[in-house]
PDBQT receptor file of N, H, CA, C and O in Angstrom, charges set to zero:
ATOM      1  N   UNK A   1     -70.647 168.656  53.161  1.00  0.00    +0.000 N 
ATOM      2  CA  UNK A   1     -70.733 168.251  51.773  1.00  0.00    +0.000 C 
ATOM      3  C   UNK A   1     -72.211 168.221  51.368  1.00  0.00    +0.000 C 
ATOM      4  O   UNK A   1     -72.953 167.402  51.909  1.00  0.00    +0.000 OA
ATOM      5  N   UNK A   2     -72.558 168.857  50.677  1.00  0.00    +0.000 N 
ATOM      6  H   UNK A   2     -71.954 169.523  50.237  1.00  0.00    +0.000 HD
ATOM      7  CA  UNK A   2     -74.084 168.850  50.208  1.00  0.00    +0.000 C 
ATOM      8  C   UNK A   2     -73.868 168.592  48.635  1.00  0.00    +0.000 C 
ATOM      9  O   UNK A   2     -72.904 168.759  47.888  1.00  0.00    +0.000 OA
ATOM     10  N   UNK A   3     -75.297 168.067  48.433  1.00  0.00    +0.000 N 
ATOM     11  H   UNK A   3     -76.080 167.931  49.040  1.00  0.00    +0.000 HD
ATOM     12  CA  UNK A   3     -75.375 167.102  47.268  1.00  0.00    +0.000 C 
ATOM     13  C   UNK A   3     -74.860 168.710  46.218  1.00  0.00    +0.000 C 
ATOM     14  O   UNK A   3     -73.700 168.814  45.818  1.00  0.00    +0.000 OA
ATOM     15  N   UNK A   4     -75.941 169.823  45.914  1.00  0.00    +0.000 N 
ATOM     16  H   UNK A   4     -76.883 169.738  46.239  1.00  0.00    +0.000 HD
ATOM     17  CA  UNK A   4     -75.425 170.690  45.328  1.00  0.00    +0.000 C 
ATOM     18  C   UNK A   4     -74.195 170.905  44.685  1.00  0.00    +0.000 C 
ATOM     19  O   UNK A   4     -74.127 171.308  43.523  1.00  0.00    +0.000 OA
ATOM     20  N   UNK A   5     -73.083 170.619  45.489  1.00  0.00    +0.000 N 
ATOM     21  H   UNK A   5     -73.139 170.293  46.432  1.00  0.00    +0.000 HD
ATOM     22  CA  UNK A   5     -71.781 170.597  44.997  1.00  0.00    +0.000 C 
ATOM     23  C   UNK A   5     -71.490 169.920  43.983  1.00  0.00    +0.000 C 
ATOM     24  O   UNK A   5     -70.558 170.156  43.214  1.00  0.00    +0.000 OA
ATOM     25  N   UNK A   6     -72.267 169.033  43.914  1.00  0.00    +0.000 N 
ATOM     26  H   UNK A   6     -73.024 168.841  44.539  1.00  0.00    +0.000 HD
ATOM     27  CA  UNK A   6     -72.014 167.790  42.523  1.00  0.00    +0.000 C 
ATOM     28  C   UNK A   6     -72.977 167.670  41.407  1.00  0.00    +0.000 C 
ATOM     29  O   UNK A   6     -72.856 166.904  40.451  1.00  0.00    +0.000 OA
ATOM     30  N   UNK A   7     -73.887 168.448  41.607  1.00  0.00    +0.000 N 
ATOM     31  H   UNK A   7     -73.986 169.070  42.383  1.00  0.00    +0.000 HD
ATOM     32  CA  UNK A   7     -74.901 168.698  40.708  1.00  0.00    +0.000 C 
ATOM     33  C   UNK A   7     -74.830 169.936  39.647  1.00  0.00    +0.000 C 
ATOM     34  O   UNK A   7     -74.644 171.024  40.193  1.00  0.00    +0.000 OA
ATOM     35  N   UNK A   8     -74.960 169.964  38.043  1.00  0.00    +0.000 N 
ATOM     36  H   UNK A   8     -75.111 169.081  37.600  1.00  0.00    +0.000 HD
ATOM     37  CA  UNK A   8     -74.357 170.651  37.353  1.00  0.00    +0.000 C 
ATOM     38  C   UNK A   8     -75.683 171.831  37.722  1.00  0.00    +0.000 C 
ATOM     39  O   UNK A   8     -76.759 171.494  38.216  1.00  0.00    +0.000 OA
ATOM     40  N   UNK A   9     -75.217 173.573  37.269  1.00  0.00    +0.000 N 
ATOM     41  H   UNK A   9     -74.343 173.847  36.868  1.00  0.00    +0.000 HD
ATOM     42  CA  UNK A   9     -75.879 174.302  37.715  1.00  0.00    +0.000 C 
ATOM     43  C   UNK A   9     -76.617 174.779  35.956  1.00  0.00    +0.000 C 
ATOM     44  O   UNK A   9     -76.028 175.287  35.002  1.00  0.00    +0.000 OA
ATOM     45  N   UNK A  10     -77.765 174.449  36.060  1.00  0.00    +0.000 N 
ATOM     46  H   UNK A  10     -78.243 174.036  36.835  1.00  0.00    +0.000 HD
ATOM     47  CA  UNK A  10     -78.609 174.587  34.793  1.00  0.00    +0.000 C 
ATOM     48  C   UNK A  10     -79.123 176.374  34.721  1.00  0.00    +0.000 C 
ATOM     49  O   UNK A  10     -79.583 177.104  35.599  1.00  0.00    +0.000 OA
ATOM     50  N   UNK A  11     -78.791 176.632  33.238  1.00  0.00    +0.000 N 
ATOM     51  H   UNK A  11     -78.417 176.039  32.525  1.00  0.00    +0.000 HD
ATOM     52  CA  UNK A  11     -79.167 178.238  32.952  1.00  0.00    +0.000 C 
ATOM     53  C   UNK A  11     -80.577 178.604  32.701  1.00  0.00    +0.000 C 
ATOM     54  O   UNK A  11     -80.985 179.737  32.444  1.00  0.00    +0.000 OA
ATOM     55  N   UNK A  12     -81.591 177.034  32.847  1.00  0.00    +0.000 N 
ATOM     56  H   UNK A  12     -81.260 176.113  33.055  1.00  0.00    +0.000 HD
ATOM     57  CA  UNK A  12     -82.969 177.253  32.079  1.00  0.00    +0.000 C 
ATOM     58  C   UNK A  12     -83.639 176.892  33.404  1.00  0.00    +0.000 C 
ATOM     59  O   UNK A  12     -83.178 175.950  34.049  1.00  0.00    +0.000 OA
ATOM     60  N   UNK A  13     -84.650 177.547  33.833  1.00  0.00    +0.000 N 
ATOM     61  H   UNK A  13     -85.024 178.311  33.309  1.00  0.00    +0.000 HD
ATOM     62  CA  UNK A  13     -85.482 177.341  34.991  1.00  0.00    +0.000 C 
ATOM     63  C   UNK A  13     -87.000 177.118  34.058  1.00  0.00    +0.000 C 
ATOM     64  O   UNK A  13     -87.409 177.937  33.235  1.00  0.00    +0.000 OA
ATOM     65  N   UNK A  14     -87.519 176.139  34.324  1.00  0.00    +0.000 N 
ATOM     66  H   UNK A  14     -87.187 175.474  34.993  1.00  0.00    +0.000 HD
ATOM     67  CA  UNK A  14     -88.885 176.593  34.472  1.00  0.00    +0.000 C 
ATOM     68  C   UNK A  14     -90.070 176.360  35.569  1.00  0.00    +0.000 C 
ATOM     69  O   UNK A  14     -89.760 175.831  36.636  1.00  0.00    +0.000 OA
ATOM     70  N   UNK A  15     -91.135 176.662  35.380  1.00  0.00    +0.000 N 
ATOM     71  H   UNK A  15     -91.387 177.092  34.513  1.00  0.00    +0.000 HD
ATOM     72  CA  UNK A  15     -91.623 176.699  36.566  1.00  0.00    +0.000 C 
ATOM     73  C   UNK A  15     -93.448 176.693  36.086  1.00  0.00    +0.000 C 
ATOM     74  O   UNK A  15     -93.738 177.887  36.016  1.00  0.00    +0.000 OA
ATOM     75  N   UNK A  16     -94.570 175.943  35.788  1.00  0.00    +0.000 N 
ATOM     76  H   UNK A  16     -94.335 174.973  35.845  1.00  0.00    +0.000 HD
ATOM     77  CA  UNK A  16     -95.808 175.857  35.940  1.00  0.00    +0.000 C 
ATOM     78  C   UNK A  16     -96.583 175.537  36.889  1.00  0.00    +0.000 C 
ATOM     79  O   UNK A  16     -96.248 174.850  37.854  1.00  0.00    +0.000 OA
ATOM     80  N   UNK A  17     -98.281 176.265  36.587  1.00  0.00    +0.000 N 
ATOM     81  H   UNK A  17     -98.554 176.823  35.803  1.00  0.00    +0.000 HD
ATOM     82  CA  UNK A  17     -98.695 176.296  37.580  1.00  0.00    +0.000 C 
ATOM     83  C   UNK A  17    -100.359 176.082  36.559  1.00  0.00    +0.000 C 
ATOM     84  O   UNK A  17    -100.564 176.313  35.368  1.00  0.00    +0.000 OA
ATOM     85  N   UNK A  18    -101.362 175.527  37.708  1.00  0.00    +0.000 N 
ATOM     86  H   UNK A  18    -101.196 175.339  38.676  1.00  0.00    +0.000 HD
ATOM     87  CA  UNK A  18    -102.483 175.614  36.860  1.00  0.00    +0.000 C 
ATOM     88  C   UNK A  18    -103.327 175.822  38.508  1.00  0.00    +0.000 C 
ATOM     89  O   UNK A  18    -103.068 175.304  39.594  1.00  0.00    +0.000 OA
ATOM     90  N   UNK A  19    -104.268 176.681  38.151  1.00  0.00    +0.000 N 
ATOM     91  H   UNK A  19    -104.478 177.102  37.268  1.00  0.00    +0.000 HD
ATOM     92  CA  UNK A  19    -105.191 177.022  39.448  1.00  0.00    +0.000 C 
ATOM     93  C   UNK A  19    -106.422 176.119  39.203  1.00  0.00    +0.000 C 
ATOM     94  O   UNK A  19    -106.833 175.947  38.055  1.00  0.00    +0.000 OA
ATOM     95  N   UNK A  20    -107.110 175.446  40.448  1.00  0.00    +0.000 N 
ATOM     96  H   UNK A  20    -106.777 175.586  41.380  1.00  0.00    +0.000 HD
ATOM     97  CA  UNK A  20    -108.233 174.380  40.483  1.00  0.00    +0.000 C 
ATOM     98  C   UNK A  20    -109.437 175.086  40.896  1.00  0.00    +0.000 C 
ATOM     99  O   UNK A  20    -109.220 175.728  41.924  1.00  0.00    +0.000 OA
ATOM    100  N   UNK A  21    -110.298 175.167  40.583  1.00  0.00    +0.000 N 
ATOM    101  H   UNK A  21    -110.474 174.646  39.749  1.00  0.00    +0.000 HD
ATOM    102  CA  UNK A  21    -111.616 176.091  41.477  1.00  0.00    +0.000 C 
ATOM    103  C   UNK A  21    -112.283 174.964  42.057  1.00  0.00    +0.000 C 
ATOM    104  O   UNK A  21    -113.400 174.493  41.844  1.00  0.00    +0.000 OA
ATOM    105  N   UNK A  22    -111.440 174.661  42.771  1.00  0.00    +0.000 N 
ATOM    106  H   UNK A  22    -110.532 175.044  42.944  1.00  0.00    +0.000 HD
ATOM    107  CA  UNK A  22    -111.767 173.553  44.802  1.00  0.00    +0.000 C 
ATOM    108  C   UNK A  22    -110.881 173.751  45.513  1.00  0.00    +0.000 C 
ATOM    109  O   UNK A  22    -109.752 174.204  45.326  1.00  0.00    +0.000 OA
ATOM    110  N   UNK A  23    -111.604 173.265  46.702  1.00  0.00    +0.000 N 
ATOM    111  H   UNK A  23    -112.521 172.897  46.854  1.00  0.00    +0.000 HD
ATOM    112  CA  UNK A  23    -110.126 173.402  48.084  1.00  0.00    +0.000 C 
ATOM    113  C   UNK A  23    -109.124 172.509  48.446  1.00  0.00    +0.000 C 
ATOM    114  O   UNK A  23    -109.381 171.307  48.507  1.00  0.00    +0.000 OA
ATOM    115  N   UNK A  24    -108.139 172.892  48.665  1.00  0.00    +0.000 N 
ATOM    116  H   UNK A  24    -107.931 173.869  48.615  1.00  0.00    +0.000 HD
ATOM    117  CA  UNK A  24    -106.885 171.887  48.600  1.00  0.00    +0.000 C 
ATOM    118  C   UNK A  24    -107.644 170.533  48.876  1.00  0.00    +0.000 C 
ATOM    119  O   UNK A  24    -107.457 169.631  48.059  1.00  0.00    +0.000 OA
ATOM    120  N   UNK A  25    -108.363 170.334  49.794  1.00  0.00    +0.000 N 
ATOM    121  H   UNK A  25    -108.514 171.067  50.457  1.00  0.00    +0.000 HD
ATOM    122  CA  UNK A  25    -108.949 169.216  50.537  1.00  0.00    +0.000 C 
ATOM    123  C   UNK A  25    -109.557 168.353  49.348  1.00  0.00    +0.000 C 
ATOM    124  O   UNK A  25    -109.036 167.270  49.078  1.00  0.00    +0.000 OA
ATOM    125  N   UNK A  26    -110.766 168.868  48.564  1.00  0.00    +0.000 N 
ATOM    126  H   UNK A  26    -111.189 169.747  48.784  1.00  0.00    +0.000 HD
ATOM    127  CA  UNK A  26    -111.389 168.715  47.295  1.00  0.00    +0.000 C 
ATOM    128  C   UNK A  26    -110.559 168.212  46.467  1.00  0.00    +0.000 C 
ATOM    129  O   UNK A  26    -110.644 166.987  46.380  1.00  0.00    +0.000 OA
ATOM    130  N   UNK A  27    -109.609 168.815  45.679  1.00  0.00    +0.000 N 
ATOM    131  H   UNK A  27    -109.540 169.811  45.750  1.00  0.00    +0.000 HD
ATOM    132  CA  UNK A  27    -108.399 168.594  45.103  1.00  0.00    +0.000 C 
ATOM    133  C   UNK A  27    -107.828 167.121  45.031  1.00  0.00    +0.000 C 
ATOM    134  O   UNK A  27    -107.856 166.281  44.131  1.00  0.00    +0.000 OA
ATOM    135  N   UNK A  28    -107.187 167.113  46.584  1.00  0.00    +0.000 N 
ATOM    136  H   UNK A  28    -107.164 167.795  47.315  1.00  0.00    +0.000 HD
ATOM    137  CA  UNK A  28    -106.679 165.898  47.131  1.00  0.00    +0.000 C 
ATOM    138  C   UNK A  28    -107.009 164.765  47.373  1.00  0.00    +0.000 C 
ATOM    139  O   UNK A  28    -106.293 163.764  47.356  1.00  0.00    +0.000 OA
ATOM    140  N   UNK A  29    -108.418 164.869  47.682  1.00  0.00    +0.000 N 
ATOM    141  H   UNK A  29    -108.999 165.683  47.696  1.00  0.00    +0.000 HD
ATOM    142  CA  UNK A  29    -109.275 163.956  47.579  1.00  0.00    +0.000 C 
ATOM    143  C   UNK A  29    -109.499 163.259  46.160  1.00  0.00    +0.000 C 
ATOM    144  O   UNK A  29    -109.159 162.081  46.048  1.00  0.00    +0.000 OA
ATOM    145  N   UNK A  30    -110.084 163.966  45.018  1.00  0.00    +0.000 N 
ATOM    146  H   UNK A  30    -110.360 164.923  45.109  1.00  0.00    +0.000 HD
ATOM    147  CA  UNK A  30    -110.196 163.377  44.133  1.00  0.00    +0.000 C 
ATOM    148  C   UNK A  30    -108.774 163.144  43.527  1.00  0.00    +0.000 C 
ATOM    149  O   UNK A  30    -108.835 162.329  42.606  1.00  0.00    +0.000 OA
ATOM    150  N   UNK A  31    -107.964 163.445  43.680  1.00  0.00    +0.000 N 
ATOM    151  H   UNK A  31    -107.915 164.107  44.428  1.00  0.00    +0.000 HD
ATOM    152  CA  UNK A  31    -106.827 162.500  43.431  1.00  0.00    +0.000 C 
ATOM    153  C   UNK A  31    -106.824 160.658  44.018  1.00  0.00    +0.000 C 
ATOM    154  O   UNK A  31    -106.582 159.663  43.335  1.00  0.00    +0.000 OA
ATOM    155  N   UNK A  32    -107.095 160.718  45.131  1.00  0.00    +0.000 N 
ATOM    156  H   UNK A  32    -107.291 161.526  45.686  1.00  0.00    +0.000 HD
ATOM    157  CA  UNK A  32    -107.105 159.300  45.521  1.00  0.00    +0.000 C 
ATOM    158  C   UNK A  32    -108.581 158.715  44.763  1.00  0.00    +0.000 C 
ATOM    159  O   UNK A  32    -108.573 157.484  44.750  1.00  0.00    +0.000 OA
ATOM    160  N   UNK A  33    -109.335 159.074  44.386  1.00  0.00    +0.000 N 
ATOM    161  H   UNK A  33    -109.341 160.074  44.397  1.00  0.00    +0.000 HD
ATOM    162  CA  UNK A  33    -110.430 158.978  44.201  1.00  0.00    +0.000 C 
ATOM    163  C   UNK A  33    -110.401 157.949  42.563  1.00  0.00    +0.000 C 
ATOM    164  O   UNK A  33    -110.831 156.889  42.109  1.00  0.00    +0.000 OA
ATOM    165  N   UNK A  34    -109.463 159.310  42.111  1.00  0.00    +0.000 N 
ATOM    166  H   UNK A  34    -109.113 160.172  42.480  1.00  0.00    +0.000 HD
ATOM    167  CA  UNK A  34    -109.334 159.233  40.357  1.00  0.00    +0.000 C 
ATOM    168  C   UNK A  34    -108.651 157.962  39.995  1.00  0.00    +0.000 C 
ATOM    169  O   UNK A  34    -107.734 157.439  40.629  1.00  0.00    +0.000 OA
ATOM    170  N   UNK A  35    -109.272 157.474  38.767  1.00  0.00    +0.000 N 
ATOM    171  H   UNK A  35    -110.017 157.899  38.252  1.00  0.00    +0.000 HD
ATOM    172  CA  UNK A  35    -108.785 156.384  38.041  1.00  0.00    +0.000 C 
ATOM    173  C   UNK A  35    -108.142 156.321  37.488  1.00  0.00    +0.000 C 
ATOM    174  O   UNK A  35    -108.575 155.732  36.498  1.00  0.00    +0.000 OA
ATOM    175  N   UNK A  36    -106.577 156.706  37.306  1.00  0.00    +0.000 N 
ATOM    176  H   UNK A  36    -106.226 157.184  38.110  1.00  0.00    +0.000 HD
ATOM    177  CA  UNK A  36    -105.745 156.712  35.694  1.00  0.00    +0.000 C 
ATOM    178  C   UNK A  36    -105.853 155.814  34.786  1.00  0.00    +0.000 C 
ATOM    179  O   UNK A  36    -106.047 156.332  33.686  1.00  0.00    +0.000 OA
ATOM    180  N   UNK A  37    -105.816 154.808  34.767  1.00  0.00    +0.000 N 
ATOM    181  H   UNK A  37    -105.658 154.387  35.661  1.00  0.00    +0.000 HD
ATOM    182  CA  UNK A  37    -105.697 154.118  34.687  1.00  0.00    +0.000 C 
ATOM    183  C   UNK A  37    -106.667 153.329  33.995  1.00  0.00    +0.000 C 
ATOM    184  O   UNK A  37    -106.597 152.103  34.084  1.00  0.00    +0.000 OA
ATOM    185  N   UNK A  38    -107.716 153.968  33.201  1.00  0.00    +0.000 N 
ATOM    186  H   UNK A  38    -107.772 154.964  33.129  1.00  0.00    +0.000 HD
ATOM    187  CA  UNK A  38    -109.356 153.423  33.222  1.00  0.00    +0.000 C 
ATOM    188  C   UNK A  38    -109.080 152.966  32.074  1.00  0.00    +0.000 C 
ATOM    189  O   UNK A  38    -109.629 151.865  32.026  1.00  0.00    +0.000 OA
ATOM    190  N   UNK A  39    -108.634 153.131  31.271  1.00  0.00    +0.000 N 
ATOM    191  H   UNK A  39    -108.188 154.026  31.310  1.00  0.00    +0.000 HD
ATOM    192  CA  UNK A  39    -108.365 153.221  29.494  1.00  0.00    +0.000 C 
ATOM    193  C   UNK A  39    -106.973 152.162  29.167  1.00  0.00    +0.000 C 
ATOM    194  O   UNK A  39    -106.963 151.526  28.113  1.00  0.00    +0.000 OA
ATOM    195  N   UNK A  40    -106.040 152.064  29.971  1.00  0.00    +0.000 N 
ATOM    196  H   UNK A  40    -106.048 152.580  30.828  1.00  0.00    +0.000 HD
ATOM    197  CA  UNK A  40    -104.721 151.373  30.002  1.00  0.00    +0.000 C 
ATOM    198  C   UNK A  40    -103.611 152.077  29.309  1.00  0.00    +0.000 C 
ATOM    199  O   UNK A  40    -102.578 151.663  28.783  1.00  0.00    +0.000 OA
ATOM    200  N   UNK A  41    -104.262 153.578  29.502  1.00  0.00    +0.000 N 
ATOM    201  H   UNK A  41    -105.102 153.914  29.929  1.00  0.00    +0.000 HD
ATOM    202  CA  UNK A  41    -103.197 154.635  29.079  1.00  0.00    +0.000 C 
ATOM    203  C   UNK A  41    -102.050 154.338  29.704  1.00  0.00    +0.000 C 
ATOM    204  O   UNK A  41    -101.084 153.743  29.226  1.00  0.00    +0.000 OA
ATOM    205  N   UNK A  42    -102.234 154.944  31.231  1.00  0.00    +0.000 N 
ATOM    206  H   UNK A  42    -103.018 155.427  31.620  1.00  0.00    +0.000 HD
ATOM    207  CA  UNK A  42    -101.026 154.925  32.018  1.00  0.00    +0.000 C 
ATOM    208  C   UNK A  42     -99.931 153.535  32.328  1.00  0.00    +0.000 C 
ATOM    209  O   UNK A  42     -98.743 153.497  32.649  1.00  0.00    +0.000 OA
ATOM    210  N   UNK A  43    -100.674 152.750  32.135  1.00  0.00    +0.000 N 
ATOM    211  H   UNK A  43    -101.639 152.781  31.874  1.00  0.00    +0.000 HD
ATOM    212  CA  UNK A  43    -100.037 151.373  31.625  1.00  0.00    +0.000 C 
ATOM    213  C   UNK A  43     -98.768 151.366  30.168  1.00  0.00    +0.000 C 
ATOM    214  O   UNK A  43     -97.575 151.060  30.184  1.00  0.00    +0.000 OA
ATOM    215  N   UNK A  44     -99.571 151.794  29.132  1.00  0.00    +0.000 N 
ATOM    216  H   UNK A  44    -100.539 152.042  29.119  1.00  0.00    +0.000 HD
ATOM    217  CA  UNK A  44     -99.200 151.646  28.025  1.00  0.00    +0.000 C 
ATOM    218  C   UNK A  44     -97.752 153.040  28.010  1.00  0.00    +0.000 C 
ATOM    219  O   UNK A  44     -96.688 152.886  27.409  1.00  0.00    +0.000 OA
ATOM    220  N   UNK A  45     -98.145 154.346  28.858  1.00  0.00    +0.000 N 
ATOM    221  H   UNK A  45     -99.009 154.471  29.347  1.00  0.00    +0.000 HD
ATOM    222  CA  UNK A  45     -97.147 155.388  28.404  1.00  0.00    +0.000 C 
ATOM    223  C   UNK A  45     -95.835 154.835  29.702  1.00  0.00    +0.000 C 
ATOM    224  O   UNK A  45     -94.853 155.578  29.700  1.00  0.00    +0.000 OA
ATOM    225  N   UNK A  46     -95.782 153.826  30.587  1.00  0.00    +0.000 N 
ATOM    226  H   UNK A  46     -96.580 153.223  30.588  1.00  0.00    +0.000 HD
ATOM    227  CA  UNK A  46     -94.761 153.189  31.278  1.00  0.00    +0.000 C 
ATOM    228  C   UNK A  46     -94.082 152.602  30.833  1.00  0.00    +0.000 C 
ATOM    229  O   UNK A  46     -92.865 152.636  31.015  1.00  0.00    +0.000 OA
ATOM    230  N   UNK A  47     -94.809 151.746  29.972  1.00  0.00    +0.000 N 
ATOM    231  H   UNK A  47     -95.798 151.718  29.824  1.00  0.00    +0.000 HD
ATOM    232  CA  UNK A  47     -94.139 150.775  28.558  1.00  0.00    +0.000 C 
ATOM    233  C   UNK A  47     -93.438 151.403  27.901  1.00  0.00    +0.000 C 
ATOM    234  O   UNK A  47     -92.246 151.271  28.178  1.00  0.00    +0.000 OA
ATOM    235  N   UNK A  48     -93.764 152.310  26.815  1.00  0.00    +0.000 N 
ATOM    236  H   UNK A  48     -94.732 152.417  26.591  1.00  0.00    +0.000 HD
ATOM    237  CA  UNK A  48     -92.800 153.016  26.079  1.00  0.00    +0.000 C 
ATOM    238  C   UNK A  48     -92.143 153.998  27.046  1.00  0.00    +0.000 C 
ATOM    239  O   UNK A  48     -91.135 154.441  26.495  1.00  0.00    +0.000 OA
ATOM    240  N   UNK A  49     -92.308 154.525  28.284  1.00  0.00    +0.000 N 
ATOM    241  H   UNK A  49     -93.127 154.165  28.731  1.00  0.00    +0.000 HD
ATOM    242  CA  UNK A  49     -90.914 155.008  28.364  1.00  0.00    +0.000 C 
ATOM    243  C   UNK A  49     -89.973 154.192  29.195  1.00  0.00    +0.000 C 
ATOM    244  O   UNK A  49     -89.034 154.578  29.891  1.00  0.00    +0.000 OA
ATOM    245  N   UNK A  50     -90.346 153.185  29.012  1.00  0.00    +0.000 N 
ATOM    246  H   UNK A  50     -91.108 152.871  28.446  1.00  0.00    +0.000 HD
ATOM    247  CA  UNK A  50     -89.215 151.764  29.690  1.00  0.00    +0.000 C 
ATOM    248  C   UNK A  50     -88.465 151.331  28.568  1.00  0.00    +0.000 C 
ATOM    249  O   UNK A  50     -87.340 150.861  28.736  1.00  0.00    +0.000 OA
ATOM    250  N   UNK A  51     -88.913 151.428  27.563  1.00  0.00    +0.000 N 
ATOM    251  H   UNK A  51     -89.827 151.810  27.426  1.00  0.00    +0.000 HD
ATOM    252  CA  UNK A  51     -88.520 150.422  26.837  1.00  0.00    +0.000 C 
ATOM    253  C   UNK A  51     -87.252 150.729  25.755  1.00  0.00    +0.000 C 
ATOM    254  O   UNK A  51     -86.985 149.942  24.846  1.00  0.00    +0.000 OA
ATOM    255  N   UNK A  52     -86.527 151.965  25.983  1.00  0.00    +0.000 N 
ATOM    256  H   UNK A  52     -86.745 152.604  26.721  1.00  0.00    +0.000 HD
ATOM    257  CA  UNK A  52     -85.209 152.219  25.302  1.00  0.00    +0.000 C 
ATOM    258  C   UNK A  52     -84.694 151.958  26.790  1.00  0.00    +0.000 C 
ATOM    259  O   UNK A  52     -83.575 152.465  26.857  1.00  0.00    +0.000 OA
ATOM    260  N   UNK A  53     -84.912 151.596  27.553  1.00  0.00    +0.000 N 
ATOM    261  H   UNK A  53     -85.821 151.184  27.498  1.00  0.00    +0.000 HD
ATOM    262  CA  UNK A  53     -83.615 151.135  28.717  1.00  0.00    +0.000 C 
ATOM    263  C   UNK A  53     -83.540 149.376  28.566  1.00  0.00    +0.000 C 
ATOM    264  O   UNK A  53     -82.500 148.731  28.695  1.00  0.00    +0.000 OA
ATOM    265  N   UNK A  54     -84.654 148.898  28.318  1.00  0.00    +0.000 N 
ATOM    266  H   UNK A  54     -85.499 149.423  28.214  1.00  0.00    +0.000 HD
ATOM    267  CA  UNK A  54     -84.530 147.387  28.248  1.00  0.00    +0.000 C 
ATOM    268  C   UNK A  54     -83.974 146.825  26.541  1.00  0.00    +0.000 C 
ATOM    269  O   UNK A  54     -83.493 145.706  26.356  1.00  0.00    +0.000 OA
ATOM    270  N   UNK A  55     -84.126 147.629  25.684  1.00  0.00    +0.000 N 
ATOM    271  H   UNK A  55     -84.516 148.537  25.835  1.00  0.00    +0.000 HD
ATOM    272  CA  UNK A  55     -83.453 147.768  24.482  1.00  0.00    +0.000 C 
ATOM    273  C   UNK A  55     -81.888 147.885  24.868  1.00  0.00    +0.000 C 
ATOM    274  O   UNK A  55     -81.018 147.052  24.616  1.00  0.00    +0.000 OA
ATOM    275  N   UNK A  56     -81.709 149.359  25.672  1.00  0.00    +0.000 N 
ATOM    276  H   UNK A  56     -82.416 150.036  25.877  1.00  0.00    +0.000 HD
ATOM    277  CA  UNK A  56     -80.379 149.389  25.887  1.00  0.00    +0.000 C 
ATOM    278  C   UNK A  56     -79.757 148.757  26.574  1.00  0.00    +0.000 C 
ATOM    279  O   UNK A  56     -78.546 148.808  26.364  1.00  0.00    +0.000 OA
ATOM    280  N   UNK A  57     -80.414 147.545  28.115  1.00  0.00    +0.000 N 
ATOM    281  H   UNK A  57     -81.398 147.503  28.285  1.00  0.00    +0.000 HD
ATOM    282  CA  UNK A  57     -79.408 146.792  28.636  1.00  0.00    +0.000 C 
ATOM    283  C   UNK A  57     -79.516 145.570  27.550  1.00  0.00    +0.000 C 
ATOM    284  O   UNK A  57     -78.523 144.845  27.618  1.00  0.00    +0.000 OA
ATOM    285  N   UNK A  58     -80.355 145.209  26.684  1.00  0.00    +0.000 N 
ATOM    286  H   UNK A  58     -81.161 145.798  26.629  1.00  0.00    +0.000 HD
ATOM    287  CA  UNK A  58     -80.160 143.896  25.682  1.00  0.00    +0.000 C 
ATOM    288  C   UNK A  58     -78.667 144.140  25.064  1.00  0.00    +0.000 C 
ATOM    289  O   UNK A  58     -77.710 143.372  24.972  1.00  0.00    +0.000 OA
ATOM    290  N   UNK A  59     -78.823 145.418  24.699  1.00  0.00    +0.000 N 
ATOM    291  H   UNK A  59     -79.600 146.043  24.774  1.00  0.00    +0.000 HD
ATOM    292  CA  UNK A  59     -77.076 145.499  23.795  1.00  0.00    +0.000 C 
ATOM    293  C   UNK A  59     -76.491 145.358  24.553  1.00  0.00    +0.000 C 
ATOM    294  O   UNK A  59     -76.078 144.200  24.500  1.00  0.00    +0.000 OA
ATOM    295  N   UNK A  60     -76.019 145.991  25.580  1.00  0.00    +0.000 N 
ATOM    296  H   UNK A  60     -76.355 146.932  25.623  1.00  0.00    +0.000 HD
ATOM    297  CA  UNK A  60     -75.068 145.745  26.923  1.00  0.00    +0.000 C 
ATOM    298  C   UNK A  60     -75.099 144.557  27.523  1.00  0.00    +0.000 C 
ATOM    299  O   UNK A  60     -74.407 144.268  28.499  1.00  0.00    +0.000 OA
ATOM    300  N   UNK A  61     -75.830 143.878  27.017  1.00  0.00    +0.000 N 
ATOM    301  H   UNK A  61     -76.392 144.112  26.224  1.00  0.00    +0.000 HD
ATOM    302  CA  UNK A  61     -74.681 142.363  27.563  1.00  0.00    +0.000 C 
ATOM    303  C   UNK A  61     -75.071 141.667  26.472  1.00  0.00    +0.000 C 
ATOM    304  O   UNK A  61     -75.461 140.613  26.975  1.00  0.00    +0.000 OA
ATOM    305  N   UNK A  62     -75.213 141.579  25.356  1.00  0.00    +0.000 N 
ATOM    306  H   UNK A  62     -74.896 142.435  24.947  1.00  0.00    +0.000 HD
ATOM    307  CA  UNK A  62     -74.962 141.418  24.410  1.00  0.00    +0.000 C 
ATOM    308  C   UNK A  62     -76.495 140.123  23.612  1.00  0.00    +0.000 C 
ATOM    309  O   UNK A  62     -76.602 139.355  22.656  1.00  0.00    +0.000 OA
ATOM    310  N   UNK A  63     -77.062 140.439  24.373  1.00  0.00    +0.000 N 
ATOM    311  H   UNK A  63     -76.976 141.063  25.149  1.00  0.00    +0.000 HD
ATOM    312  CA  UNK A  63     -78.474 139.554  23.675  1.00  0.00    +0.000 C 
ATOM    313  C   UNK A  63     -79.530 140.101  22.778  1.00  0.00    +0.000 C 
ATOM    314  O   UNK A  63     -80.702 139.756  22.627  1.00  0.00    +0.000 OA
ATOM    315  N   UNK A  64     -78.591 141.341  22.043  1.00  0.00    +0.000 N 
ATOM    316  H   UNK A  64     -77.639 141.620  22.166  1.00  0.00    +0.000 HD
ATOM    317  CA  UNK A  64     -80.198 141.796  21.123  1.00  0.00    +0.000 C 
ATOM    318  C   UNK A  64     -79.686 141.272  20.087  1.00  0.00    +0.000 C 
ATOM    319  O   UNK A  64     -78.506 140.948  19.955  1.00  0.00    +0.000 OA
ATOM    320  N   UNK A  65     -80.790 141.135  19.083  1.00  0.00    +0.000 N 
ATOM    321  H   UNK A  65     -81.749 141.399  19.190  1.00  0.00    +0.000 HD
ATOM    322  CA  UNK A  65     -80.812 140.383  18.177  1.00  0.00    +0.000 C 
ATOM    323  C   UNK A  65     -80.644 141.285  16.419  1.00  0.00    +0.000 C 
ATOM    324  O   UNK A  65     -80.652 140.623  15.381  1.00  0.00    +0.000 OA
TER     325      UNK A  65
């Protein structure tokens, strides 16, 4: 039984790519390095995409207002 079997088979593929001029190593590194977070962007874009699920369990049990 593999998961496949239960998973619907989609007609749209896509697929991107962006090339870095450093070495994987370089790359990877400044990933751990990097700050997302410096501005309270990545904070703030978690929020809004949380926040039609905590909207939607308020209706579902019945405490929105």
């Amino acid at each position: 039984m593999l998961l496949d079997d239960y998973l619907p088979e989609f007609d749209v593929r896509t697929r991107y790519a962006t090339r870095i001029a450093a070495s994987p190593a370089r790359a990877y590194a400044s990933l751990w390095t990097a700050n997302f977070d410096h501005w309270g962007i990545t904070r703030t874009l978690y929020a809004v995409r949380t926040l039609h699920r905590f909207r939607r369990d308020r209706v579902r049990h019945g405490d929105a207002s």
